[in-house]
C-alpha positions in Angstrom: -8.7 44.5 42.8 -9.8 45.3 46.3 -11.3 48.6 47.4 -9.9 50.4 49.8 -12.0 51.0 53.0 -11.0 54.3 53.2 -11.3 56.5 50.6 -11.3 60.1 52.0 -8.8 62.1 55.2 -9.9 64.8 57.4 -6.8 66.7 57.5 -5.4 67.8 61.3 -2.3 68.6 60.6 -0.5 70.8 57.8 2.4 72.2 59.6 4.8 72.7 56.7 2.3 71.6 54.4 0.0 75.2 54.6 -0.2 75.5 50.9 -0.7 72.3 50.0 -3.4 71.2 52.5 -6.2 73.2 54.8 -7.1 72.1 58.2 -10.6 70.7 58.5 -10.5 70.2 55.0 -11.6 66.4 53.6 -9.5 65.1 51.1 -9.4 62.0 48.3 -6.9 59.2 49.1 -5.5 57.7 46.2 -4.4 54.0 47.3 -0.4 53.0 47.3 0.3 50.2 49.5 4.1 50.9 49.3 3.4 54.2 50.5 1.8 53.1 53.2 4.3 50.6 54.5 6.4 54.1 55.0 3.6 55.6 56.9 2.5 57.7 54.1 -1.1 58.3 52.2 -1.2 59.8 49.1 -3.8 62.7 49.1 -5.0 64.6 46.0 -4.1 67.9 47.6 -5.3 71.6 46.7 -3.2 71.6 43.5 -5.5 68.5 42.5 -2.2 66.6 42.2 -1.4 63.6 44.2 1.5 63.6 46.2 2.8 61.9 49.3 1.9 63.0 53.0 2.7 61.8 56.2 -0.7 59.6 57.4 0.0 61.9 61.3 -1.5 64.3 59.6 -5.0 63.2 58.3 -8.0 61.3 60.6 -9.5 58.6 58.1 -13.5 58.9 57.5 -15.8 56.7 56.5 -19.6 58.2 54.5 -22.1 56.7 53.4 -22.6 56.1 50.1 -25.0 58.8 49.2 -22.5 61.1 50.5 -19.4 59.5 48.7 -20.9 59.9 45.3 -21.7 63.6 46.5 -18.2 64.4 47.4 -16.8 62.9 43.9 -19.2 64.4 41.8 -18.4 67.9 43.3 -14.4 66.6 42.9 -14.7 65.9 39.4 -17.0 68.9 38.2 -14.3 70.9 39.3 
């Protein structure tokens, strides 16, 4: 299976959403392409479920692999 190319969104947008997700915040993409055909990402948001948001809301970011590792080790500790 294929790796995404994007695995992580900067949020700018959570109008609606304020619980769920915090500005300037990077968050985890989980990949659904059927999601995606709507428009949509699927974010592990800050109930460290997964659930559907609209992809208006998030700027997609690349790191480099150091810092990749970095941001899912701190993920999973938690």
């Amino acid at each position: 299976m294929k790796q995404p190319t994007k695995q992580f969104a900067l949020c700018i947008e959570n109008v609606g959403n304020e619980a769920s997700l915090i500005l300037g915040k990077v968050y985890r993409i989980i990949p659904d392409a059927r999601a995606a055909k709507d428009d949509l990402v699927r974010i592990v948001d800050e109930s460290g479920e997964d659930y559907l948001f609209d992809k208006s809301q998030f700027v997609f970011v690349d790191f480099p692999d150091a810092v990749r590792k970095k941001i899912l080790a701190i993920e999973w500790a938690s």
